[in-house]
N, CA, C and O atoms as a GROMACS GRO file, in nm:
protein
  500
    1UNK      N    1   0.082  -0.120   0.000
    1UNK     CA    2   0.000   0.000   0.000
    1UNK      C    3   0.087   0.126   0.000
    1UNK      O    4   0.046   0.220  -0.069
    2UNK      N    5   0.207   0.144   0.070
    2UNK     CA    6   0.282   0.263   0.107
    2UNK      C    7   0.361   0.266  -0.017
    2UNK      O    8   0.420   0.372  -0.038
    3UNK      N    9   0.377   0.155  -0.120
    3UNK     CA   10   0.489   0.208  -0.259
    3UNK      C   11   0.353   0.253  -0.336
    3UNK      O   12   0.361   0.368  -0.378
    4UNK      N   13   0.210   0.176  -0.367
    4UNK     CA   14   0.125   0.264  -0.441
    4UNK      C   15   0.120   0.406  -0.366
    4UNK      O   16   0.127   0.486  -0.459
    5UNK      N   17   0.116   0.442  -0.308
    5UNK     CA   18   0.050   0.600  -0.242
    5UNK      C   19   0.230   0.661  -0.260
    5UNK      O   20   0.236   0.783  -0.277
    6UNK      N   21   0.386   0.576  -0.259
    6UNK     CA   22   0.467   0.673  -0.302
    6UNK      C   23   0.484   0.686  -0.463
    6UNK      O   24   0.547   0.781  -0.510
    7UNK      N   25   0.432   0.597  -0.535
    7UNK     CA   26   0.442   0.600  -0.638
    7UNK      C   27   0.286   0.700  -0.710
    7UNK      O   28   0.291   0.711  -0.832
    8UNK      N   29   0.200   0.746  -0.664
    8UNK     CA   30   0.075   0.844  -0.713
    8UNK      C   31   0.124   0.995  -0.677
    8UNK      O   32   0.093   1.100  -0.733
    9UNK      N   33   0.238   0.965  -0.531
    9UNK     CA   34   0.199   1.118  -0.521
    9UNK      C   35   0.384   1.138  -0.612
    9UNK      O   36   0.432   1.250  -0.629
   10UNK      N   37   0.434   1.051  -0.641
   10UNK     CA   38   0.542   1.107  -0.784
   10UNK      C   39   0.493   1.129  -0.884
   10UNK      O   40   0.514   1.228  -0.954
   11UNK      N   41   0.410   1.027  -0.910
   11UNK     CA   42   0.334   1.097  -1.058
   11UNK      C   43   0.271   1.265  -1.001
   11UNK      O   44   0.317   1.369  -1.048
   12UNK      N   45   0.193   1.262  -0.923
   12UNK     CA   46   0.145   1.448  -0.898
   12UNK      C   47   0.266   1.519  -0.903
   12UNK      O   48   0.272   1.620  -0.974
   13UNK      N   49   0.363   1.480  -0.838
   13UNK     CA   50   0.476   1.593  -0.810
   13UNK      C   51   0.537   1.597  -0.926
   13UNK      O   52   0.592   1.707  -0.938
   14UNK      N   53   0.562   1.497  -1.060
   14UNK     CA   54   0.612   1.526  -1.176
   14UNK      C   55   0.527   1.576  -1.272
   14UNK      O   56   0.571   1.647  -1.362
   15UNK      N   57   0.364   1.538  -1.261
   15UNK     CA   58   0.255   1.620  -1.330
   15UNK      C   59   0.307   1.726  -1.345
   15UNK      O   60   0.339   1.766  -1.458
   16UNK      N   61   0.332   1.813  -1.212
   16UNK     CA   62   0.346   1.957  -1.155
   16UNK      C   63   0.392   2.027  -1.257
   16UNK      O   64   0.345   2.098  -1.346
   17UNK      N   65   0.602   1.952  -1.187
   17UNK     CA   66   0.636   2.041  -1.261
   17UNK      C   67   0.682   2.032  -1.368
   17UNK      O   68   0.768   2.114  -1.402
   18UNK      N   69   0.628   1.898  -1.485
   18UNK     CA   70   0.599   1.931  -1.601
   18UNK      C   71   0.470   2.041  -1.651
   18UNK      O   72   0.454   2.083  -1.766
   19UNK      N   73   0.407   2.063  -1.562
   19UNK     CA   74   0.317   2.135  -1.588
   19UNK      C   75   0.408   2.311  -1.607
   19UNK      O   76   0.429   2.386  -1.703
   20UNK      N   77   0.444   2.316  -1.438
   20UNK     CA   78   0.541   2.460  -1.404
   20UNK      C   79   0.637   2.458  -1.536
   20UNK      O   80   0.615   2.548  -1.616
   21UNK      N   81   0.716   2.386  -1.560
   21UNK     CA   82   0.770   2.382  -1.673
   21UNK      C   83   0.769   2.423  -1.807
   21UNK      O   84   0.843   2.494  -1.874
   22UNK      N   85   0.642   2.345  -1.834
   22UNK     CA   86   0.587   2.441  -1.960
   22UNK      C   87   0.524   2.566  -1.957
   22UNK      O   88   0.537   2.635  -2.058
   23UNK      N   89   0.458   2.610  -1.863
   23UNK     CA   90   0.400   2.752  -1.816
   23UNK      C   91   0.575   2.860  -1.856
   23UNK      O   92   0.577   2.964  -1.921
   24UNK      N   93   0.689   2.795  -1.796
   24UNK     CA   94   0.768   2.893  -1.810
   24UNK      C   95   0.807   2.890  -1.887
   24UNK      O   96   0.880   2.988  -1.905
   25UNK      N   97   0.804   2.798  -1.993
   25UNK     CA   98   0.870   2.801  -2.101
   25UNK      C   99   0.765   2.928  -2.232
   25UNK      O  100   0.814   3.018  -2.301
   26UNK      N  101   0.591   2.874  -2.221
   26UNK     CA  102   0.524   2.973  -2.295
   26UNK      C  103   0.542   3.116  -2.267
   26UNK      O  104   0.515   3.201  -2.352
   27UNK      N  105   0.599   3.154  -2.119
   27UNK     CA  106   0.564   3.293  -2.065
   27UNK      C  107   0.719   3.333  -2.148
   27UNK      O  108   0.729   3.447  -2.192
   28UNK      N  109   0.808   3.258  -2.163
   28UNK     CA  110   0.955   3.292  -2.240
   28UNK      C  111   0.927   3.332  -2.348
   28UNK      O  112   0.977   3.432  -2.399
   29UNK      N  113   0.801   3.223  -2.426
   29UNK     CA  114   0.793   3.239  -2.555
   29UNK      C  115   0.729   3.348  -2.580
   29UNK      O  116   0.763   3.388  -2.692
   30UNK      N  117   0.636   3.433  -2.519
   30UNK     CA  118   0.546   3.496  -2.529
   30UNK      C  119   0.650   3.686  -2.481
   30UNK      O  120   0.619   3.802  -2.509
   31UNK      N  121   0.751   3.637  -2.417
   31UNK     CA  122   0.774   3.750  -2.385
   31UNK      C  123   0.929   3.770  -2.567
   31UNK      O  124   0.937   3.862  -2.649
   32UNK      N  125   0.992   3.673  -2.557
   32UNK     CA  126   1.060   3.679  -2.690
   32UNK      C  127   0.964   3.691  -2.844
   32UNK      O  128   1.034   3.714  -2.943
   33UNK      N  129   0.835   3.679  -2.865
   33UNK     CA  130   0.739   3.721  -2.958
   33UNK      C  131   0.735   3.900  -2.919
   33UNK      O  132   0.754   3.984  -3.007
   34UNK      N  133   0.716   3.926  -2.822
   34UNK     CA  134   0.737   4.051  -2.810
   34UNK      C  135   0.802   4.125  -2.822
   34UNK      O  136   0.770   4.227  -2.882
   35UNK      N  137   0.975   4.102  -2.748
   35UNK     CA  138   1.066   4.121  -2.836
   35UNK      C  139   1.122   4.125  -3.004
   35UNK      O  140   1.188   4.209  -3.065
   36UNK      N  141   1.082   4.033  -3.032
   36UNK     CA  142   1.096   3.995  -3.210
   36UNK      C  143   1.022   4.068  -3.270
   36UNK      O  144   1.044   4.088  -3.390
   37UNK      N  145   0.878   4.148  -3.185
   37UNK     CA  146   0.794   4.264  -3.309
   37UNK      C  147   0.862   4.350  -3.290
   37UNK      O  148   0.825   4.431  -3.375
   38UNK      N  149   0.952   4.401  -3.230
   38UNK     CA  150   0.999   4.551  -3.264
   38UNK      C  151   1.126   4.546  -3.326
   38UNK      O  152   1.209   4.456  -3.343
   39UNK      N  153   1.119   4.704  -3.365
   39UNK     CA  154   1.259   4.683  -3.459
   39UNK      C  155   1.352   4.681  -3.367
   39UNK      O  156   1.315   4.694  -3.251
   40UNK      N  157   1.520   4.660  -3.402
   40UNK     CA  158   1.599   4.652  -3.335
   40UNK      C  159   1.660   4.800  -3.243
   40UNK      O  160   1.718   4.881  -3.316
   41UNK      N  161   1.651   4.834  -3.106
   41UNK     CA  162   1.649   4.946  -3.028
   41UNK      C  163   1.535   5.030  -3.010
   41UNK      O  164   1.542   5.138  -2.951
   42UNK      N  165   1.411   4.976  -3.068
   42UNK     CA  166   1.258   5.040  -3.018
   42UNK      C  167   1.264   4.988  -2.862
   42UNK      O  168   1.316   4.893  -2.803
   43UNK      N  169   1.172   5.118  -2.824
   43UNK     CA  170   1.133   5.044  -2.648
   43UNK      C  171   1.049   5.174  -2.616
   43UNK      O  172   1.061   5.260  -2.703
   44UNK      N  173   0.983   5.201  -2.530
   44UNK     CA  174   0.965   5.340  -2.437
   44UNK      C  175   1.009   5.406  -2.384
   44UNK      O  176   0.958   5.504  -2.329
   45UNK      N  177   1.153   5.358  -2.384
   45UNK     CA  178   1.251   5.442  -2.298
   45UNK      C  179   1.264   5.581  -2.324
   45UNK      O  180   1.242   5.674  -2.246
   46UNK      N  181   1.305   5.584  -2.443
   46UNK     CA  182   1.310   5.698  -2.528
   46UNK      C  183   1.215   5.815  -2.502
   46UNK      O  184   1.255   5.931  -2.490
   47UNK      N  185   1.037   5.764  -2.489
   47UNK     CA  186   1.002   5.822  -2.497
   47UNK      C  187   0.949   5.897  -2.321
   47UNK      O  188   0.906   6.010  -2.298
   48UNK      N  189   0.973   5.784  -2.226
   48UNK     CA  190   0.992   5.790  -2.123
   48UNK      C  191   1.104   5.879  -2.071
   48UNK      O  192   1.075   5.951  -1.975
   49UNK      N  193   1.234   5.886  -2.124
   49UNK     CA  194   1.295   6.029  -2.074
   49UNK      C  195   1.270   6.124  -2.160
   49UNK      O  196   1.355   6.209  -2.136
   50UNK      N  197   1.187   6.171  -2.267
   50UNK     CA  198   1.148   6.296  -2.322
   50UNK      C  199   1.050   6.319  -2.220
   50UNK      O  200   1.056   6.432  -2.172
   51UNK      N  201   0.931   6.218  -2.155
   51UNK     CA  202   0.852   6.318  -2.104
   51UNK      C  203   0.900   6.400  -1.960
   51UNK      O  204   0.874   6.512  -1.917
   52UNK      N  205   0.992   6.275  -1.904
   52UNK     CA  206   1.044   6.299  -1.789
   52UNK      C  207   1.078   6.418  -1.773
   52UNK      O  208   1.046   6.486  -1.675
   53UNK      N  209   1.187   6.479  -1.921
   53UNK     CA  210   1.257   6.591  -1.902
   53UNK      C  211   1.197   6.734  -1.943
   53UNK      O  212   1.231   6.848  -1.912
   54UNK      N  213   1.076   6.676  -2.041
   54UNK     CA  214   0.923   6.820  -2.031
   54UNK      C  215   0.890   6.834  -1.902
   54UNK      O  216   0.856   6.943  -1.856
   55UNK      N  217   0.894   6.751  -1.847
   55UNK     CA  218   0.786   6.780  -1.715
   55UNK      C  219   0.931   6.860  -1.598
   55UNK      O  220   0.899   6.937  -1.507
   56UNK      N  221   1.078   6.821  -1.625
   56UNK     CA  222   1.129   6.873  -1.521
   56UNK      C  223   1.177   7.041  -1.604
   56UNK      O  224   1.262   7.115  -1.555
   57UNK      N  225   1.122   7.063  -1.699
   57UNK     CA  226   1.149   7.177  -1.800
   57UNK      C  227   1.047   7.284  -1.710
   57UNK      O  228   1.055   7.397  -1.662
   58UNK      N  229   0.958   7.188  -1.718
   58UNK     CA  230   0.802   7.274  -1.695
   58UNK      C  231   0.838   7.299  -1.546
   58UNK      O  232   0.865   7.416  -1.520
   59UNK      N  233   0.842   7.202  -1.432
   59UNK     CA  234   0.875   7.245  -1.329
   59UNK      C  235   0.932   7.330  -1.288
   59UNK      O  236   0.892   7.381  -1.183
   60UNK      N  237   1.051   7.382  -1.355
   60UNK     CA  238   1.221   7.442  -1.380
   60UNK      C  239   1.107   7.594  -1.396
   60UNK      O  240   1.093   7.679  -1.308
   61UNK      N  241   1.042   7.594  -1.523
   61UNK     CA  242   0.991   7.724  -1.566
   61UNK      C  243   0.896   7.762  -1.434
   61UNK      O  244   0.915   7.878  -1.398
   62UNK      N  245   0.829   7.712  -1.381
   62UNK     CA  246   0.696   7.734  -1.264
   62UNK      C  247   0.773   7.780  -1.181
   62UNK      O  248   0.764   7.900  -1.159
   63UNK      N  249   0.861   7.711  -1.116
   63UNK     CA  250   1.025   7.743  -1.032
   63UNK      C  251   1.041   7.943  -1.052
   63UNK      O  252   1.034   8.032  -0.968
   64UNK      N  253   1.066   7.945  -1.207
   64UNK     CA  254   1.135   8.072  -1.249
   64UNK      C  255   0.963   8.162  -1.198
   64UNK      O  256   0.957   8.234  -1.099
   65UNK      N  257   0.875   8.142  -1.266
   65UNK     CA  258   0.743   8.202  -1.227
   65UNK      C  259   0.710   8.269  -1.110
   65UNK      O  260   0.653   8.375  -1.088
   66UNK      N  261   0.762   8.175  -1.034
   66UNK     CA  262   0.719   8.167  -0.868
   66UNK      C  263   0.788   8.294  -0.842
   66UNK      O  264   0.722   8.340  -0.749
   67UNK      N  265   0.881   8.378  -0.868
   67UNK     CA  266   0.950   8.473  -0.790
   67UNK      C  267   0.895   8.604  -0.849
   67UNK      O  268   0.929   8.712  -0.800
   68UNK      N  269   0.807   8.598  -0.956
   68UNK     CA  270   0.718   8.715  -1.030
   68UNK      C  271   0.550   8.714  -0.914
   68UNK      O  272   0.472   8.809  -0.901
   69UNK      N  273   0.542   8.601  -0.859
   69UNK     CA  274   0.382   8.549  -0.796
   69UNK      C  275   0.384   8.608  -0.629
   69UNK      O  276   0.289   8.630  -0.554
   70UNK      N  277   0.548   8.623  -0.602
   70UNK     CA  278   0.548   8.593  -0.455
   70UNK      C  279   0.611   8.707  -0.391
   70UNK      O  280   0.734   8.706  -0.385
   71UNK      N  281   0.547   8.806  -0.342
   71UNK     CA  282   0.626   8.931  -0.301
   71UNK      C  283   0.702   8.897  -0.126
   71UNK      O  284   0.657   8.867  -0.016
   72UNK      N  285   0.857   8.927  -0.192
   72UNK     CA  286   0.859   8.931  -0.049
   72UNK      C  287   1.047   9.018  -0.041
   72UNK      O  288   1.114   9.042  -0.141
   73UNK      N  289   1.071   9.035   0.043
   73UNK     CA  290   1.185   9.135   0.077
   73UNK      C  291   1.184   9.263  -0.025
   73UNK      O  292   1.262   9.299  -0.113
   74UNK      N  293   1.067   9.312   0.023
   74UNK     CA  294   1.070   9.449  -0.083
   74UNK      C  295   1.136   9.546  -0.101
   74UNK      O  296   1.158   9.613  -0.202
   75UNK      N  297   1.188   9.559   0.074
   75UNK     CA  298   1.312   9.640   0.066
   75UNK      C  299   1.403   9.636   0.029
   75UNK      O  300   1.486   9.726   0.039
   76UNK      N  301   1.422   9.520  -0.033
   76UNK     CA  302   1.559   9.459  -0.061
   76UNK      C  303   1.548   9.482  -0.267
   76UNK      O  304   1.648   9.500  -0.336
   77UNK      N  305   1.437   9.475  -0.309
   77UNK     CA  306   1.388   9.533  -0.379
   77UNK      C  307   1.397   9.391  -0.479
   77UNK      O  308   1.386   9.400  -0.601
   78UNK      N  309   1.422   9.232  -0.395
   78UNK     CA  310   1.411   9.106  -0.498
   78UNK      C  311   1.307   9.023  -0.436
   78UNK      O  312   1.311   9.018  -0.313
   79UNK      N  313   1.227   8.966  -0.488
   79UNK     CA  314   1.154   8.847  -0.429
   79UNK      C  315   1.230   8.699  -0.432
   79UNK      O  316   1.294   8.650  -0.525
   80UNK      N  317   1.203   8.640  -0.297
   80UNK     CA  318   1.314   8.505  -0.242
   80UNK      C  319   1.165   8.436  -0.214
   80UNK      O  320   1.051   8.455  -0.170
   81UNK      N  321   1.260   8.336  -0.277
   81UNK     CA  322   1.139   8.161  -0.216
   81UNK      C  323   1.221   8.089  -0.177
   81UNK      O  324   1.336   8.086  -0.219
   82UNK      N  325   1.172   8.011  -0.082
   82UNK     CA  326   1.244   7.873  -0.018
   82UNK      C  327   1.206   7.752  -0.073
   82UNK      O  328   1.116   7.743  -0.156
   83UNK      N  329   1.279   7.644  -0.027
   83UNK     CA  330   1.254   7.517  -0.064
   83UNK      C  331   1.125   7.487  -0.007
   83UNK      O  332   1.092   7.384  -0.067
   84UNK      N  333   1.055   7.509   0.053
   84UNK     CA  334   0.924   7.488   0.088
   84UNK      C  335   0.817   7.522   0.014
   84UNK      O  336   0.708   7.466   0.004
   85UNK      N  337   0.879   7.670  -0.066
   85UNK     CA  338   0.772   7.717  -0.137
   85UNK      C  339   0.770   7.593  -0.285
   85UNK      O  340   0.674   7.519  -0.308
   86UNK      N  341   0.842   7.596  -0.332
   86UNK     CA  342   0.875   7.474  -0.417
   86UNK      C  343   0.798   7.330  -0.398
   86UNK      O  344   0.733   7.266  -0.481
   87UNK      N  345   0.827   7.305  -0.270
   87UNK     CA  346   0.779   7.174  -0.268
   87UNK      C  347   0.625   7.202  -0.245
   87UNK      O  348   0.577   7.094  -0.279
   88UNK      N  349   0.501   7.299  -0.200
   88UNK     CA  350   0.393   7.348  -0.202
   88UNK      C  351   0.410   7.322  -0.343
   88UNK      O  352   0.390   7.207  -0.384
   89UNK      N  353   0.462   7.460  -0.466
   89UNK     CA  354   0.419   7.478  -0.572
   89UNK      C  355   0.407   7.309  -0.638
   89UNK      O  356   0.304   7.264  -0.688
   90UNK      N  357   0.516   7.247  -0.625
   90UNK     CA  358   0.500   7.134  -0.736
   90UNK      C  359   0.480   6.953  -0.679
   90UNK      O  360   0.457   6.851  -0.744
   91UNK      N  361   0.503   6.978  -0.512
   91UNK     CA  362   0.381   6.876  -0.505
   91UNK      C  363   0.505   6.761  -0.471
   91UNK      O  364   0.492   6.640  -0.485
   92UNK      N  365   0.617   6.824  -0.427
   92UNK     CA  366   0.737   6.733  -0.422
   92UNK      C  367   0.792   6.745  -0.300
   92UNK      O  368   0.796   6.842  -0.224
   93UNK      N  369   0.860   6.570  -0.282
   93UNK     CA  370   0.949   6.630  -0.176
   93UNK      C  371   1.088   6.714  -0.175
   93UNK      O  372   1.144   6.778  -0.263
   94UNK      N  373   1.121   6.687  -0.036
   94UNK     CA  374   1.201   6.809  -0.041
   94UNK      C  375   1.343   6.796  -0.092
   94UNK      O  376   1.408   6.893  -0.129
   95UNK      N  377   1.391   6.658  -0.092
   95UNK     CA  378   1.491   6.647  -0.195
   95UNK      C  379   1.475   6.651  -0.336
   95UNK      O  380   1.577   6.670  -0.402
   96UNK      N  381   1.349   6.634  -0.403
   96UNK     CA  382   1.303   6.676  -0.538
   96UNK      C  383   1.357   6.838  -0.552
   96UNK      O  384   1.440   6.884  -0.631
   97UNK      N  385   1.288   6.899  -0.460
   97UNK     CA  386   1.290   7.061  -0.463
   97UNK      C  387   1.420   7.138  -0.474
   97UNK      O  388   1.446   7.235  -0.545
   98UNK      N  389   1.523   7.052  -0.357
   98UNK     CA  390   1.662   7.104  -0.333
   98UNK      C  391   1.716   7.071  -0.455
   98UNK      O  392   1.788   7.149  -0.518
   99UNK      N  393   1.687   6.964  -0.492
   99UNK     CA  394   1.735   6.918  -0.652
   99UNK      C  395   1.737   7.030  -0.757
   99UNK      O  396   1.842   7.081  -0.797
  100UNK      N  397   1.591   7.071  -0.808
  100UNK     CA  398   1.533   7.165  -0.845
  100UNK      C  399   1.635   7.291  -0.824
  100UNK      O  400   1.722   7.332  -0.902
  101UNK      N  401   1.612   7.323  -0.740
  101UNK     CA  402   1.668   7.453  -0.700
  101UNK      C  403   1.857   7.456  -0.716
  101UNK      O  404   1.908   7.563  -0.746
  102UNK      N  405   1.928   7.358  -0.698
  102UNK     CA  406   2.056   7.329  -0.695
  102UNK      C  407   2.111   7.350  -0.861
  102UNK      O  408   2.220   7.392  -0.901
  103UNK      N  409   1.929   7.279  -0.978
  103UNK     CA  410   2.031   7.302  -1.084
  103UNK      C  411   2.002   7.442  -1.130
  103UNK      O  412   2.094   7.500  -1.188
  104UNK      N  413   1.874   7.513  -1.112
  104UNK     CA  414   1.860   7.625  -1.153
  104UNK      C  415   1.988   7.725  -1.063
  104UNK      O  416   2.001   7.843  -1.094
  105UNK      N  417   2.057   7.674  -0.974
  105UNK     CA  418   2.146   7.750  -0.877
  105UNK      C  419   2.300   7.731  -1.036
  105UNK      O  420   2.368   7.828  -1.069
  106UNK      N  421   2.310   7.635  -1.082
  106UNK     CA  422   2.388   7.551  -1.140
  106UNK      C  423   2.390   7.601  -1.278
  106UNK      O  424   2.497   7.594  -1.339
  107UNK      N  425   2.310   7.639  -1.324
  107UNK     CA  426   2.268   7.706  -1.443
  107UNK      C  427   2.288   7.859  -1.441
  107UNK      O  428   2.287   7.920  -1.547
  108UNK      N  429   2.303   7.908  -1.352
  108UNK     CA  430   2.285   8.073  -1.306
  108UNK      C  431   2.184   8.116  -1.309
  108UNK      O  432   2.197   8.238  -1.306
  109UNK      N  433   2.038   8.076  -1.316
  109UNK     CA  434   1.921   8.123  -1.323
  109UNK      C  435   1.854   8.212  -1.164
  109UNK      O  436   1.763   8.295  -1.159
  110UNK      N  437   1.939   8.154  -1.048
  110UNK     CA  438   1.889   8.169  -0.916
  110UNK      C  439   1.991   8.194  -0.853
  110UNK      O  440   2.082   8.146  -0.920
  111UNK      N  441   2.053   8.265  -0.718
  111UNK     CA  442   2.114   8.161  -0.659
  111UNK      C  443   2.078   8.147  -0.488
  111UNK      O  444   1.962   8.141  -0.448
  112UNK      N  445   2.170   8.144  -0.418
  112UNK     CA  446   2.139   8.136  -0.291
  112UNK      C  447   2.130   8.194  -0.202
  112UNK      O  448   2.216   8.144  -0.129
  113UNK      N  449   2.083   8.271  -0.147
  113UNK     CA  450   2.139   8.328  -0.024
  113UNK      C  451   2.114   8.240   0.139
  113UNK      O  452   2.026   8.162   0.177
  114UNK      N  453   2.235   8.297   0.206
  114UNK     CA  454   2.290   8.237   0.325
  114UNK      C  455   2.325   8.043   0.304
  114UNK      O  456   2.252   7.965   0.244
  115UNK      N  457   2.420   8.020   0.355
  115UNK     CA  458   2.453   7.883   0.289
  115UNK      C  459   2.356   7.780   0.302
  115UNK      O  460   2.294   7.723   0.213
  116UNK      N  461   2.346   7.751   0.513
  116UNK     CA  462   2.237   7.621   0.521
  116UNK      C  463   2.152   7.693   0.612
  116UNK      O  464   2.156   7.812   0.645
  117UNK      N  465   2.061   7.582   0.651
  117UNK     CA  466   1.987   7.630   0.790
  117UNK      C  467   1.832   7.667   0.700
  117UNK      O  468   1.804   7.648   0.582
  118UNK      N  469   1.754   7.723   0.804
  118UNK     CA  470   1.607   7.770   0.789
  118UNK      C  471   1.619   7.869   0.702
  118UNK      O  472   1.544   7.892   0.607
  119UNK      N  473   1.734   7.941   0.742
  119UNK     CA  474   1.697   8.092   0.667
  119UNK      C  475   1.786   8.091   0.526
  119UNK      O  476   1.827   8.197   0.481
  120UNK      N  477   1.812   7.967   0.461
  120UNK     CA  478   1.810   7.984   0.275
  120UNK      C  479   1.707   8.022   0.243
  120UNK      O  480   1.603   7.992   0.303
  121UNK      N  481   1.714   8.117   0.112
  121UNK     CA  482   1.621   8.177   0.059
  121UNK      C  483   1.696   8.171  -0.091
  121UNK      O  484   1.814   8.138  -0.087
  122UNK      N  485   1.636   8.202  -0.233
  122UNK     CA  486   1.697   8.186  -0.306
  122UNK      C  487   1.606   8.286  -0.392
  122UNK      O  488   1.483   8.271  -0.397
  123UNK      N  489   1.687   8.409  -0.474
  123UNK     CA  490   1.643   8.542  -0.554
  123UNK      C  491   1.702   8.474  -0.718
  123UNK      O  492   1.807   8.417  -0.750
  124UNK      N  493   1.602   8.505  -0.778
  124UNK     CA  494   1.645   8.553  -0.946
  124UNK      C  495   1.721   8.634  -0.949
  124UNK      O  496   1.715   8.743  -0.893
  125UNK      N  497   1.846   8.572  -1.045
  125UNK     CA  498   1.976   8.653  -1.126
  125UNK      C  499   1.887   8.716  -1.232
  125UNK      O  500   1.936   8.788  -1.318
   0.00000   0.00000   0.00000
């Protein structure tokens, strides 16, 4: 009785993973058919960092905007935003923002005033 019941549950356990087996072999086939329709170096990538870099264009410009929207050190006769105001305007965190702000600093578009701490503020060149 105990070699029939080890010999049924080998047949299940080789059912299996002839079964698992071929499952991975169609999901191979199915993903190399996919591969094989495109031409050689098509993908989304491409189009995945164009949008990436509209949208950090657009950010960059809202960035520049923000210091025409936001009155502040009048005496000083420039308007300053912080990294806070940034991360409000576009919905980011705050290493997104410092990012942000580091390349427009990087570009000469902005730059910094006072080095670290609470009281950075950053004026249009």
């Amino acid at each position: 009785m105990n070699q029939i019941l080890i010999f049924v549950l080998g047949l299940i356990t080789g059912a299996g993973a002839a079964w698992l087996y071929a499952k991975s072999k169609q999901h191979s086939n199915i993903l190399e058919n996919v591969r094989m329709s495109k031409p050689a170096g098509a993908g989304n990538l491409g189009g995945f960092n164009k949008q990436r870099d509209e949208k950090i264009d657009l950010n960059e410009g809202k960035i520049l905007d923000l210091f025409s929207e936001k009155p502040f050190g009048a005496a000083q006769g420039e308007t300053r935003i912080t990294n806070n105001d940034v991360e409000k305007l576009l919905g980011v965190s705050d290493a997104t923002a410092e990012r942000y702000l580091q390349k427009l600093e990087n570009q000469g578009k902005i730059r910094q005033m006072k080095d670290t701490g609470r009281g950075v503020t950053y004026v249009k060149n």
